[in-house]
ROFI-920420 format. One record per residue (C-alpha): x, y, z; residue in one letter. Coordinates in nm, 4 decimals, always signed. Layout:
! residues N
<node xx="X" yy="Y" zz="Z" res="A"/>
...
! end
This chain:
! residues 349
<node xx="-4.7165" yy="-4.0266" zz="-0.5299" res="X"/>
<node xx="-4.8234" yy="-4.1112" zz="-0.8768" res="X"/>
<node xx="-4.6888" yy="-4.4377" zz="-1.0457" res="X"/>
<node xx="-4.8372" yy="-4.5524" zz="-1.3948" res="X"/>
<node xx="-4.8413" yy="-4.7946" zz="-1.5949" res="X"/>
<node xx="-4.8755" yy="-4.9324" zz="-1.9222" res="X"/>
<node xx="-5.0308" yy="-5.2570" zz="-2.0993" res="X"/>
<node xx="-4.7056" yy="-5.4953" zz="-2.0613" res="X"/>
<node xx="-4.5617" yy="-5.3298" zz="-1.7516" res="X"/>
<node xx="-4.3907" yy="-5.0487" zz="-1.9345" res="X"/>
<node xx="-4.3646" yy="-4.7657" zz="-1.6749" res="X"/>
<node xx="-4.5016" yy="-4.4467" zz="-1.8026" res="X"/>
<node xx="-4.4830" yy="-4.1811" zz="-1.5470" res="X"/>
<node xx="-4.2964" yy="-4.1949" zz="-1.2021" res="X"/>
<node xx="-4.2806" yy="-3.8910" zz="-0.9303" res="X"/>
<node xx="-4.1509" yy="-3.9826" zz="-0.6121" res="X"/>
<node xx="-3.9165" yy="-4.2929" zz="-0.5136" res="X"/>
<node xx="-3.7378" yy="-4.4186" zz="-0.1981" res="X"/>
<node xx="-3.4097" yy="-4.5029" zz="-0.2292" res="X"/>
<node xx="-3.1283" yy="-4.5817" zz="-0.0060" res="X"/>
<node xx="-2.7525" yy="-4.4469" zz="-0.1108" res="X"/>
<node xx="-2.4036" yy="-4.5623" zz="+0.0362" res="X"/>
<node xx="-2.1205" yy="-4.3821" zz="-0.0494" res="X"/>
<node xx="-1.7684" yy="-4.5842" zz="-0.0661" res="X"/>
<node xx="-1.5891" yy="-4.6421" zz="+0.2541" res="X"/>
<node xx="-1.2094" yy="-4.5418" zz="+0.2536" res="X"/>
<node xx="-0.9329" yy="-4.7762" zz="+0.1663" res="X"/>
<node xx="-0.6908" yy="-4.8551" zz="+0.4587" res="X"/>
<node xx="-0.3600" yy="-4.7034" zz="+0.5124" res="X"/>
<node xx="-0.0836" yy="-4.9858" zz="+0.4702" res="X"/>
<node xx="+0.1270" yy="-5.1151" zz="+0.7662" res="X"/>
<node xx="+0.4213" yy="-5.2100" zz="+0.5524" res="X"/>
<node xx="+0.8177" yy="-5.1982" zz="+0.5731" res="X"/>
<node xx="+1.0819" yy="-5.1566" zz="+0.3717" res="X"/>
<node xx="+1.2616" yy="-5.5013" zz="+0.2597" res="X"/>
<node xx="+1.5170" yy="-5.4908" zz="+0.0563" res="X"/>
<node xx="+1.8462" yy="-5.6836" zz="+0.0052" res="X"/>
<node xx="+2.1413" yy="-5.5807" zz="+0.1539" res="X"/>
<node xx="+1.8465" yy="-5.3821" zz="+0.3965" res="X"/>
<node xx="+1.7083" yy="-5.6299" zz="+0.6182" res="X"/>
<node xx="+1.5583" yy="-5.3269" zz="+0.8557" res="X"/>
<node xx="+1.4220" yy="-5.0521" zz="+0.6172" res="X"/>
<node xx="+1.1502" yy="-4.8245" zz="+0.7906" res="X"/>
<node xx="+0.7980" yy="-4.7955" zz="+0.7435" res="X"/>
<node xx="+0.6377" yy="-4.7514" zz="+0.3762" res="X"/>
<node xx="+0.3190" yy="-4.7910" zz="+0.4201" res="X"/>
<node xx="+0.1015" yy="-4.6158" zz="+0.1642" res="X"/>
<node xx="-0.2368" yy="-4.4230" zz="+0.2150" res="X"/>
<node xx="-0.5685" yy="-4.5542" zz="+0.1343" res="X"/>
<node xx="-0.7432" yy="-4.4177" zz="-0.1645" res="X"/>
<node xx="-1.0619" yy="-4.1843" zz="-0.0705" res="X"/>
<node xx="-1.4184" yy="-4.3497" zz="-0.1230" res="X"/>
<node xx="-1.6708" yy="-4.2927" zz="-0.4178" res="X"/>
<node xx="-1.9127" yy="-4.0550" zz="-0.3562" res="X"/>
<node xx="-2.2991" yy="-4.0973" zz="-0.4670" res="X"/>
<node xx="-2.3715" yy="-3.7999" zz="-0.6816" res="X"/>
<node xx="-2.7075" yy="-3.6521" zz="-0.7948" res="X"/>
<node xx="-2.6958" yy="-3.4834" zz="-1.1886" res="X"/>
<node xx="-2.9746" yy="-3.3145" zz="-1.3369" res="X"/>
<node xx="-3.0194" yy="-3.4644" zz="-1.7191" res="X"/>
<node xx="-3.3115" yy="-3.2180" zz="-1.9446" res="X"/>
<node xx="-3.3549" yy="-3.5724" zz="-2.1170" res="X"/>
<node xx="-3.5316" yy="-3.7047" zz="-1.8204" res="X"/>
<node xx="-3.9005" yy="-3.6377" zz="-1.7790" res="X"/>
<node xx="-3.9720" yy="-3.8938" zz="-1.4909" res="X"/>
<node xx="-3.8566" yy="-4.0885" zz="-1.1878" res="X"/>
<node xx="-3.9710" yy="-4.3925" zz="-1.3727" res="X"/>
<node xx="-3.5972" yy="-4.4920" zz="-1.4376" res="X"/>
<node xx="-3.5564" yy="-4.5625" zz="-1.0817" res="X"/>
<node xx="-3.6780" yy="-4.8091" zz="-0.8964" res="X"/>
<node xx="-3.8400" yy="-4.8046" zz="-0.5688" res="X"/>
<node xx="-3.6098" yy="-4.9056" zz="-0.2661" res="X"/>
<node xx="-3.3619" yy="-4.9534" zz="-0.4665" res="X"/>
<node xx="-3.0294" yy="-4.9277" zz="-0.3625" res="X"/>
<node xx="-2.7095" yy="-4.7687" zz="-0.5144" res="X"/>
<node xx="-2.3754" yy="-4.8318" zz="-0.3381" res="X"/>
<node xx="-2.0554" yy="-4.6026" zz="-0.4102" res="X"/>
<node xx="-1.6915" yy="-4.7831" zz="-0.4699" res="X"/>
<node xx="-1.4781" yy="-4.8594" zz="-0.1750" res="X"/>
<node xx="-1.1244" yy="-4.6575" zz="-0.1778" res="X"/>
<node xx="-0.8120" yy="-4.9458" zz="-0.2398" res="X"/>
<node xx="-0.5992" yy="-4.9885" zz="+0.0556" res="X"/>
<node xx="-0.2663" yy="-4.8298" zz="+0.0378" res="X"/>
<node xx="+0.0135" yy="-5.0552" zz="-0.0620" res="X"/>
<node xx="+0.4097" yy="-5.0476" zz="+0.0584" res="X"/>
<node xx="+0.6087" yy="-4.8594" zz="-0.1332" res="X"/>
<node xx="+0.4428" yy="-4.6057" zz="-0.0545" res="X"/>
<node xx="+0.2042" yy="-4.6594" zz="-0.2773" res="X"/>
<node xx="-0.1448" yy="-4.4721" zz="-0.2740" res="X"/>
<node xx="-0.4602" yy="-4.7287" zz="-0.2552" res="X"/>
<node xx="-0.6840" yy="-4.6147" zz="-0.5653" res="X"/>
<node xx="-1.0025" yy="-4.3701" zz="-0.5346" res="X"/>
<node xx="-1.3397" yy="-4.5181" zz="-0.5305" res="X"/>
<node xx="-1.5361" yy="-4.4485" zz="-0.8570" res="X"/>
<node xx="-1.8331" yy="-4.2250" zz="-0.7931" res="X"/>
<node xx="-2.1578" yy="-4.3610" zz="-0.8050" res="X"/>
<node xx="-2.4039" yy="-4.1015" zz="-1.0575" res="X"/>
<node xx="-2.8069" yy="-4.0832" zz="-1.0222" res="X"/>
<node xx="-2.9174" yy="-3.8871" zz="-1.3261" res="X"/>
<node xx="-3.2642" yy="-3.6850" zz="-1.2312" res="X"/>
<node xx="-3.4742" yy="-3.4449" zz="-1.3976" res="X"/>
<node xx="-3.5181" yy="-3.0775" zz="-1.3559" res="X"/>
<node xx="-3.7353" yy="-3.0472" zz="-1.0710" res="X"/>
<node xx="-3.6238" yy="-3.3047" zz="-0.8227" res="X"/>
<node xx="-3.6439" yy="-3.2589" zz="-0.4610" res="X"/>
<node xx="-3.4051" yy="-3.4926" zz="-0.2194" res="X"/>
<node xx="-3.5441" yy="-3.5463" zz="+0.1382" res="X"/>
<node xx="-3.4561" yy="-3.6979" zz="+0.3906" res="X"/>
<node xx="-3.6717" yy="-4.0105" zz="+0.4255" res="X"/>
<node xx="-3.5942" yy="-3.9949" zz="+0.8163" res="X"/>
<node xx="-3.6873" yy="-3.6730" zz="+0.9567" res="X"/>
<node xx="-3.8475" yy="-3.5279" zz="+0.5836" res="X"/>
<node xx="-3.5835" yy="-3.2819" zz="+0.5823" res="X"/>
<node xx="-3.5312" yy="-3.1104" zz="+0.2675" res="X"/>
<node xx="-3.1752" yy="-3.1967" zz="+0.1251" res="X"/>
<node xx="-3.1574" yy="-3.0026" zz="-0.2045" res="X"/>
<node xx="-3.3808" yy="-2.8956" zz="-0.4721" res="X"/>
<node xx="-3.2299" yy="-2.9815" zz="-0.8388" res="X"/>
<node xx="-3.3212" yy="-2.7268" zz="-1.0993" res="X"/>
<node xx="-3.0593" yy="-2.5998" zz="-1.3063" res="X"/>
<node xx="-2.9382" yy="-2.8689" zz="-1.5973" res="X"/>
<node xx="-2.6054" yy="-2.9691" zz="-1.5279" res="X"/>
<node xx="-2.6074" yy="-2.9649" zz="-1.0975" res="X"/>
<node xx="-2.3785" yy="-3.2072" zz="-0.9328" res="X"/>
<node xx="-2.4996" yy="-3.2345" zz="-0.6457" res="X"/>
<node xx="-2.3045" yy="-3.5125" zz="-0.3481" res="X"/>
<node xx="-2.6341" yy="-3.5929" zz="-0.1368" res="X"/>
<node xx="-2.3436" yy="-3.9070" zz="+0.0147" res="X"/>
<node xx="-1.9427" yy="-3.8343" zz="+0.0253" res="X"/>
<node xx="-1.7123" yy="-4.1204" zz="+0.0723" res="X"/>
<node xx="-1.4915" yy="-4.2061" zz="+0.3408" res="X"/>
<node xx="-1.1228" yy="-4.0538" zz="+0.3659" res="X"/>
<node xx="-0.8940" yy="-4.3278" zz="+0.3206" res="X"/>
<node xx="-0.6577" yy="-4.3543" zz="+0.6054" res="X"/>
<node xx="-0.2793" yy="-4.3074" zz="+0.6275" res="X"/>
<node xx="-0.0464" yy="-4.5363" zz="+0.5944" res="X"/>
<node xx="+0.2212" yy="-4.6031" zz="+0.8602" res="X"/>
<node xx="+0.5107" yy="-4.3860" zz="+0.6848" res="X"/>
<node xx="+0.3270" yy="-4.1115" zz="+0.8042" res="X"/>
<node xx="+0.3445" yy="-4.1818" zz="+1.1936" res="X"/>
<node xx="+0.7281" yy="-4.2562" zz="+1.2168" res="X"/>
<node xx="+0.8823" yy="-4.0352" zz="+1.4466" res="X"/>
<node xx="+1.1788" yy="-3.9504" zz="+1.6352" res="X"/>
<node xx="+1.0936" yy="-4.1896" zz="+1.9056" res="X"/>
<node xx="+0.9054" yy="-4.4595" zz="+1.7287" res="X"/>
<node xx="+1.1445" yy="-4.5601" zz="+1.4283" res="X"/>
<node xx="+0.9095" yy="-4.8488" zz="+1.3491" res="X"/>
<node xx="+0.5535" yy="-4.7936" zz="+1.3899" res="X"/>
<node xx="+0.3458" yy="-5.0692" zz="+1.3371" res="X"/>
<node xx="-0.0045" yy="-4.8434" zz="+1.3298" res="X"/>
<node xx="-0.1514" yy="-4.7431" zz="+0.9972" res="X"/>
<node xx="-0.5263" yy="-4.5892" zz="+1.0166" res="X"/>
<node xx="-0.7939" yy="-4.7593" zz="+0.9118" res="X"/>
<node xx="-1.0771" yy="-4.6017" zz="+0.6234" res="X"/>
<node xx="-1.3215" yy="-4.3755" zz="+0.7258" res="X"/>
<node xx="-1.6669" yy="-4.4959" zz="+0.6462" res="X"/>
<node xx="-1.8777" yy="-4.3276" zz="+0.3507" res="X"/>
<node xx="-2.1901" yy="-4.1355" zz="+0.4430" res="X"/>
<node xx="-2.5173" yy="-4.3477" zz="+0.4218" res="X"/>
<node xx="-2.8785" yy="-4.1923" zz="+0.3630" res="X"/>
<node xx="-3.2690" yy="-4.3207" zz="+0.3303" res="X"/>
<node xx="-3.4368" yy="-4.0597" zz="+0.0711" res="X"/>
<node xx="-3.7216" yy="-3.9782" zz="-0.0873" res="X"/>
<node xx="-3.6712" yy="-3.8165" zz="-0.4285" res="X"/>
<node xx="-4.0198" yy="-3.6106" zz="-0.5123" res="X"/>
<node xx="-4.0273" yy="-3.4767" zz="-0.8815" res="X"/>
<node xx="-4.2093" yy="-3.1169" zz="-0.9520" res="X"/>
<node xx="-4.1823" yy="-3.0523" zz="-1.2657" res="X"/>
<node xx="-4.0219" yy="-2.6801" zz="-1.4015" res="X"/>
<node xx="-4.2483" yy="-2.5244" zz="-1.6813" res="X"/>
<node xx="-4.3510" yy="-2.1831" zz="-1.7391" res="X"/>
<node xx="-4.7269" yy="-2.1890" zz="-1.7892" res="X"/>
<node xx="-4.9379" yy="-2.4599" zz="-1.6769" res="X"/>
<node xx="-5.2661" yy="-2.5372" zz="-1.8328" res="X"/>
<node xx="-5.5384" yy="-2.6382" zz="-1.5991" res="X"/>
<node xx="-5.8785" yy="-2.8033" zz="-1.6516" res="X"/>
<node xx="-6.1411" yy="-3.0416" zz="-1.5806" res="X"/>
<node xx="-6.1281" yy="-3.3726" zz="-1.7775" res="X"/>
<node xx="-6.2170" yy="-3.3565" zz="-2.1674" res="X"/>
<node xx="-6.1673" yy="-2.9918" zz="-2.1323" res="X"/>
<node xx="-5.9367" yy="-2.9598" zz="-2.4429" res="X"/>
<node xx="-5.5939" yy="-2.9007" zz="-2.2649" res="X"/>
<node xx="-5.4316" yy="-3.2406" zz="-2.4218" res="X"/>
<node xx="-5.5509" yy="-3.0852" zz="-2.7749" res="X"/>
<node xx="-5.4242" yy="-2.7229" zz="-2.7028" res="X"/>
<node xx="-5.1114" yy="-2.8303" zz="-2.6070" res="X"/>
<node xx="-5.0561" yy="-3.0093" zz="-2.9318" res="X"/>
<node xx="-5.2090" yy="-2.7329" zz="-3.1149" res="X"/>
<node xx="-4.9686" yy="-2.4357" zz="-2.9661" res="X"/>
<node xx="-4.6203" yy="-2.6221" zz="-2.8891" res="X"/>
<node xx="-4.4152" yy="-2.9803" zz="-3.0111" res="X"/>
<node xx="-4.5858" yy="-3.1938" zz="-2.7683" res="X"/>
<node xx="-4.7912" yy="-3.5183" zz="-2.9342" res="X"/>
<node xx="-5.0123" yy="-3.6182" zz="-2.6159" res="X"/>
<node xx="-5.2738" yy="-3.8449" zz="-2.6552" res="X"/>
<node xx="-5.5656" yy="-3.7308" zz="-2.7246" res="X"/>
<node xx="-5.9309" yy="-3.9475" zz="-2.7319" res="X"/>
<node xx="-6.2768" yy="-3.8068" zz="-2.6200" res="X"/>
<node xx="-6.3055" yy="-3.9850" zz="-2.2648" res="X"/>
<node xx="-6.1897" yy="-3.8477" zz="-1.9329" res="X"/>
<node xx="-5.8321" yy="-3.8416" zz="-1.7852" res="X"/>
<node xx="-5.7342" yy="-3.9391" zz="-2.0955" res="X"/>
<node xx="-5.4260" yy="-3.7479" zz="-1.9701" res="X"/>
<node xx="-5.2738" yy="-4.0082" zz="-1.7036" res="X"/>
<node xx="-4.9309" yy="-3.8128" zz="-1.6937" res="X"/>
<node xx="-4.8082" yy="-3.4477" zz="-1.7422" res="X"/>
<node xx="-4.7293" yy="-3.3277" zz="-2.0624" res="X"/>
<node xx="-4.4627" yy="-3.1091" zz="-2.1149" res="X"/>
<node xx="-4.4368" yy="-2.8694" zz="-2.4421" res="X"/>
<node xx="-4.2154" yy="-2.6314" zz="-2.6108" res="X"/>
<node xx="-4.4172" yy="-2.3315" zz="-2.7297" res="X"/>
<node xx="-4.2208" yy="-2.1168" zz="-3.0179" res="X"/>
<node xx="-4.2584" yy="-1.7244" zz="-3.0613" res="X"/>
<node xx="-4.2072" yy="-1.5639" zz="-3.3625" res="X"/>
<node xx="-3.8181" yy="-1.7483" zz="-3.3683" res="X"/>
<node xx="-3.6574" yy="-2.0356" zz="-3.2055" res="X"/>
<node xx="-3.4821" yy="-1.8167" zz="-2.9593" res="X"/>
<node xx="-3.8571" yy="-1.7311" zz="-2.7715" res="X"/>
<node xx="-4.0125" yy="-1.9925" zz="-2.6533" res="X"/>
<node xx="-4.1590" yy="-2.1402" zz="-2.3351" res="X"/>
<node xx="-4.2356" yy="-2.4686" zz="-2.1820" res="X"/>
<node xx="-4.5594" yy="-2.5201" zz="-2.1403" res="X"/>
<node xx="-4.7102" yy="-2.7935" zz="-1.8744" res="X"/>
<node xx="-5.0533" yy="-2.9868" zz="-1.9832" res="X"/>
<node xx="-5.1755" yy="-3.1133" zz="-1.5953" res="X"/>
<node xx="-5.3800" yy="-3.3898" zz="-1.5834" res="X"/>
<node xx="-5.7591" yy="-3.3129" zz="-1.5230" res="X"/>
<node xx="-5.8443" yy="-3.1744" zz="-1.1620" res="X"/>
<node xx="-6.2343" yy="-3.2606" zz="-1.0590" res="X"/>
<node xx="-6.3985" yy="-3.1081" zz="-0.7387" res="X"/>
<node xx="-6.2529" yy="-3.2156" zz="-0.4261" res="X"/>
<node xx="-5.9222" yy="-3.3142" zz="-0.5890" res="X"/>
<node xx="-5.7437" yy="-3.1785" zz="-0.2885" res="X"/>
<node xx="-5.8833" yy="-3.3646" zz="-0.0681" res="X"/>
<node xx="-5.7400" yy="-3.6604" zz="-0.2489" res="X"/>
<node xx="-6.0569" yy="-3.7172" zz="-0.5104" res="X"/>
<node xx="-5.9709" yy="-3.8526" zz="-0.9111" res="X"/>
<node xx="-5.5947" yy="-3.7801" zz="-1.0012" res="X"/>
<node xx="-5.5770" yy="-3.4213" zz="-0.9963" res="X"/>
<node xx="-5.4388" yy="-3.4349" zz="-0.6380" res="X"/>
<node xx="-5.1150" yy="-3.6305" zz="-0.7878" res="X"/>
<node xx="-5.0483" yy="-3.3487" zz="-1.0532" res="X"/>
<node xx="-5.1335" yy="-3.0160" zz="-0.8930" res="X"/>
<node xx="-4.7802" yy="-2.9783" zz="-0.7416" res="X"/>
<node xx="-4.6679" yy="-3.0478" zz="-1.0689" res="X"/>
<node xx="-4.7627" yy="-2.6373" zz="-1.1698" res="X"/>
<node xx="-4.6395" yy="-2.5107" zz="-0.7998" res="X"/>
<node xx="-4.3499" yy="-2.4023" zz="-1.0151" res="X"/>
<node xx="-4.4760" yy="-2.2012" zz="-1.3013" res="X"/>
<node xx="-4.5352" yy="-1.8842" zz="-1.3162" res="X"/>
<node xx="-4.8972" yy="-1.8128" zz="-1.5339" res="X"/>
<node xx="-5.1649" yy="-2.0693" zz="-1.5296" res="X"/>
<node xx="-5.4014" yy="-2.0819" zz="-1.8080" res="X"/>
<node xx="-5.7299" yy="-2.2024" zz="-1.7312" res="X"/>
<node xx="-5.8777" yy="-2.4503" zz="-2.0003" res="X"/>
<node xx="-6.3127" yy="-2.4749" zz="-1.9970" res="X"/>
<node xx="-6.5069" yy="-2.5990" zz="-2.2415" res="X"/>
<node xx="-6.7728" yy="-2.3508" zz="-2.3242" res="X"/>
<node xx="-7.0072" yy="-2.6209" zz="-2.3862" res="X"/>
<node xx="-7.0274" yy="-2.7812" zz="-2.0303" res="X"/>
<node xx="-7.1213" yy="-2.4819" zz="-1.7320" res="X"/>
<node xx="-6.7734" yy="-2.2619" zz="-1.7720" res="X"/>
<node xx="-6.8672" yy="-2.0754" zz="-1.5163" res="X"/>
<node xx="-6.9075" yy="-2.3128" zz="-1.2448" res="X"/>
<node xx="-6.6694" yy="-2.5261" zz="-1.3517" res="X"/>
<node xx="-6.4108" yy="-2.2513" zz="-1.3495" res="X"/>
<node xx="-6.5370" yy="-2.1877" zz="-0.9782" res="X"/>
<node xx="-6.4658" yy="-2.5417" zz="-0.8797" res="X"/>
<node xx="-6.1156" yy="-2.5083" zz="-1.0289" res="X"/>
<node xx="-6.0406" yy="-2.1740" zz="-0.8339" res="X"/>
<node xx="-6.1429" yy="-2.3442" zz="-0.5144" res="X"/>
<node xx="-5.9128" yy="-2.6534" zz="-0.6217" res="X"/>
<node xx="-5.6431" yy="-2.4044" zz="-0.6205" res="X"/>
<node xx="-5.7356" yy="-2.2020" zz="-0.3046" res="X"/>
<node xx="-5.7702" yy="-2.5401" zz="-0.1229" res="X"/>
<node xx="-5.4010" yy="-2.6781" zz="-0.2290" res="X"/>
<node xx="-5.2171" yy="-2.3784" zz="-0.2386" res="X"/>
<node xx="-5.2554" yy="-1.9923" zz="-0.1311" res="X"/>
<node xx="-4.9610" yy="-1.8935" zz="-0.3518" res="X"/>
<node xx="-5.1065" yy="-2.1492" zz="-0.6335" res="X"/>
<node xx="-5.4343" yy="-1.9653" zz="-0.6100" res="X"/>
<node xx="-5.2667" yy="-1.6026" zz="-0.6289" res="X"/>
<node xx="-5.0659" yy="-1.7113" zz="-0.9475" res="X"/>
<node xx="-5.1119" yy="-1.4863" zz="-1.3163" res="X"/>
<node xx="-5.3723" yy="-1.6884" zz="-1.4919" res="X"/>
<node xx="-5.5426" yy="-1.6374" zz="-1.8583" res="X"/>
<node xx="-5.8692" yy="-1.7696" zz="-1.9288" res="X"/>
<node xx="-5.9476" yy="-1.9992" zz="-2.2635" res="X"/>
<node xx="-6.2885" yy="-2.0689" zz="-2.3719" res="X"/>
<node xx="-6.2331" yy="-2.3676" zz="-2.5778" res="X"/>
<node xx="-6.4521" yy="-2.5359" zz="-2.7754" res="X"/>
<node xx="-6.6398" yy="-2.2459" zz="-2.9528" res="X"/>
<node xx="-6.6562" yy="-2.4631" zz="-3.3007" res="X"/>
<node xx="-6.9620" yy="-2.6015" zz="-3.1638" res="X"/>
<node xx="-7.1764" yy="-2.3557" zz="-3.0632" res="X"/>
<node xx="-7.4012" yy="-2.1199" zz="-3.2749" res="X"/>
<node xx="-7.3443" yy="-1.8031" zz="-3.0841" res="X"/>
<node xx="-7.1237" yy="-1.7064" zz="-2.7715" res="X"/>
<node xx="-7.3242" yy="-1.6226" zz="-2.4313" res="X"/>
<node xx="-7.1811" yy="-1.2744" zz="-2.3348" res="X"/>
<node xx="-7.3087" yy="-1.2654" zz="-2.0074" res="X"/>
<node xx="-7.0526" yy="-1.5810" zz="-1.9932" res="X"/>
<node xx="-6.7764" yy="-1.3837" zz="-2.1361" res="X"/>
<node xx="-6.8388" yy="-1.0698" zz="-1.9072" res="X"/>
<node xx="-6.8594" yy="-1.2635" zz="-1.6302" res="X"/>
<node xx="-6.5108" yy="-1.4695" zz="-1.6784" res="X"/>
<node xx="-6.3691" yy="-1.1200" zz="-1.7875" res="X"/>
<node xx="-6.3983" yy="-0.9781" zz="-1.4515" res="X"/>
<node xx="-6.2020" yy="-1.2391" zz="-1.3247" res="X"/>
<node xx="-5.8933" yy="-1.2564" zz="-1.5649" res="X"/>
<node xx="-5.8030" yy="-1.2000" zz="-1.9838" res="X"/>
<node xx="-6.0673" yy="-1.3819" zz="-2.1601" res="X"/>
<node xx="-5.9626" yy="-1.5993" zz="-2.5101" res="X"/>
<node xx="-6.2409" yy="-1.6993" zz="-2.6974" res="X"/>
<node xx="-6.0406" yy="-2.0468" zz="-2.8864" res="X"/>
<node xx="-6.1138" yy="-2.4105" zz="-3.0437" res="X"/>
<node xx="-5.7814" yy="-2.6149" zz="-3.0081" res="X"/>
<node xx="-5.9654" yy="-2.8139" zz="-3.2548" res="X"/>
<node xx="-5.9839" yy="-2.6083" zz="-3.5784" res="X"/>
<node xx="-5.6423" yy="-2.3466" zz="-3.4490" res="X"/>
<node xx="-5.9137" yy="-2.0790" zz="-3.3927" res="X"/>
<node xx="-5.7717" yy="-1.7768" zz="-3.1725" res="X"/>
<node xx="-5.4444" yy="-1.9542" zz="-3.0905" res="X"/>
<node xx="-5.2348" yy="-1.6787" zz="-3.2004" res="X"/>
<node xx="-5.4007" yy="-1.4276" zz="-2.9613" res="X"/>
<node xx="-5.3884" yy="-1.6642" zz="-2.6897" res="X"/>
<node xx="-5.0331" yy="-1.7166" zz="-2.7225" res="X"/>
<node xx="-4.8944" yy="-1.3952" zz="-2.7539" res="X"/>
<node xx="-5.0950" yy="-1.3192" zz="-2.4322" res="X"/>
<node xx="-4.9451" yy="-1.5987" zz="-2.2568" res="X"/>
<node xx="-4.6049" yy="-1.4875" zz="-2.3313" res="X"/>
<node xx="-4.6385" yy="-1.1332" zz="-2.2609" res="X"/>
<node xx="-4.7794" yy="-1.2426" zz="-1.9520" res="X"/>
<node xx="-4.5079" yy="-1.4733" zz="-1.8747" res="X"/>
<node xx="-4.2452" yy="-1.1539" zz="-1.9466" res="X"/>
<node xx="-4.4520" yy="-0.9441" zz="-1.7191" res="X"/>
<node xx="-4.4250" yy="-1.1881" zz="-1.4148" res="X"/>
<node xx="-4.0619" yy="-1.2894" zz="-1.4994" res="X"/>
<node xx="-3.9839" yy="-0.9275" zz="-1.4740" res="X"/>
<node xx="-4.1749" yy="-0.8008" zz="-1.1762" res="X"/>
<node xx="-3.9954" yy="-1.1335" zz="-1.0044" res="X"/>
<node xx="-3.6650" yy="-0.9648" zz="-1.1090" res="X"/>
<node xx="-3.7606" yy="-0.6220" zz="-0.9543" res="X"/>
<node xx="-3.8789" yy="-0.7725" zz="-0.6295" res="X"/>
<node xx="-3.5397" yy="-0.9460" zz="-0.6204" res="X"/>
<node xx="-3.3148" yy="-0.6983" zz="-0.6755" res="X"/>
<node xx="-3.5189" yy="-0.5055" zz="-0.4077" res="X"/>
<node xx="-3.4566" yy="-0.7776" zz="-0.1839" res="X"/>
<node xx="-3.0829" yy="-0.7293" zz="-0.2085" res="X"/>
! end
């Protein structure tokens, strides 16, 4: 769970919250009776009690965090009205809406089951549905009983404990160690502003990016993770927090700084991988050599080396040297993966 904060006790960056939710309980049905003048015994006219409000999940792209929610909170659905004579139908309960971004995951705070996974902008999804309102006594006269006096009473609305766990959606993630360059890059190569200073985990949060190709209509969102160290999965710095924060993307890009052992810092950040995730490990990557402003000449053995492993980009975020290489490749990757993902699912079918 990762929970920031600011000087002044602004929250900056939120990714899992317990909350409890209570949907509305149903109105009751009425027990009422026709009285009129001139019709002292009128039958039963009892209206039906209105439904309760349901607690409803929507996916806003505005939201970037969990920060908007407090922890434990509580958020209670309206009660259904109870049915009134005449006939007269008791009012619905007004829904109660939790607005979550792209990427949230709603368990089950009881048994950790998983309840729904919210990805597409726009999902309504009813994680707690109201009670039915019950029926008023009109609807239980009968041949033998010209009077009843029985209405039903509201059903009760669904209540649930949950934990709400953000993963972020993004199409390439950039990983590194600490002062590697990735908060630079990322402001370099798409419309994120991070900040940017020359101190580790400068990063405290996940930056998310739009990176433009050639038009607005070609673009992809890029995901700046917070420096991983060795032994983050094991719960060491913050990269443990962030790294399920690219379990959703679908190229990595590797971020060392040429400057401070590459190659065994990219071997650290393999085994980070392996450690946390299988699939995570097994995921497209590209490799960028950042930094390269600073040094008299490249080491090829270095390069040679990395290039076994993966595509090899040769960059300095700082000066936009080799960007445009780097993200071409990272889209034509991307297009490569989305469509060998396409082909394996339409095999599937």
């Amino acid at each position: 769970m990762v929970v920031l904060e600011a000087q002044g006790g602004m929250m900056l960056f939120k990714d899992e919250v317990e909350i409890w939710v209570a949907a509305g309980k149903g109105g009751d049905g009425s027990k009422s009776f026709r009285r009129e003048k001139y019709i002292p015994k009128g039958g039963p006219d009892g209206g039906d009690g209105g439904d309760g409000g349901d607690v409803v999940f929507v996916v806003n792209p505005h939201l970037r965090t969990l920060s908007h929610i407090h922890n434990r909170q509580r958020f209670r659905a309206e009660n259904g009205e109870n049915g009134m004579r005449k006939q007269m139908h008791g009012r619905n309960g007004r829904d109660t809406l939790i607005e979550v971004p792209q990427g949230t995951m709603v368990w089950d705070a009881d048994t950790n089951t998983l309840i729904a996974d919210l990805v597409e902008v726009g999902t309504r999804f009813i994680v707690a549905h109201g009670g039915k309102g019950g029926r008023g006594n009109v609807h239980f006269k009968s041949a033998t009983n010209q009077t009843p006096f029985y209405a039903e009473e509201g059903k009760p609305g669904e209540s649930k404990h949950l934990r709400l766990e953000l993963k972020m959606i993004a199409h390439i993630g950039l990983v590194g160690f600490p002062n590697a360059g990735k908060s630079t890059l990322i402001s370099r190569i798409t419309n994120a502003r991070p900040k940017i200073a020359n101190y580790p985990f400068t990063t405290l949060e996940p930056n998310l990016g739009v990176m433009t190709i050639d038009d607005a209509y070609t673009s992809l969102l890029i995901a700046d993770i917070p420096g991983l160290i060795e032994g983050a999965h094991e719960g060491k710095g913050l990269g443990i927090e962030f790294l399920k924060h690219i379990e959703r993307t679908r190229v990595l890009l590797f971020v060392l700084d040429i400057t401070d052992n590459p190659l065994e810092r990219f071997a650290v950040l393999r085994e980070e991988l392996r450690a946390y995730s299988e699939r995570l490990y097994h995921r497209p990557f590209l490799i960028a050599l950042n930094k390269i402003d600073l040094v008299e000449h490249v080491d090829e053995e270095v390069v040679k080396y990395l290039e076994k492993q993966g595509p090899v980009f040769l960059i300095s975020a700082l000066v936009s040297r080799g960007l445009h290489e780097l993200t071409r490749a990272l889209y034509q990757t991307y297009q490569r993966e989305e469509q060998r993902e396409k082909e394996n699912e339409t095999g599937a079918l």
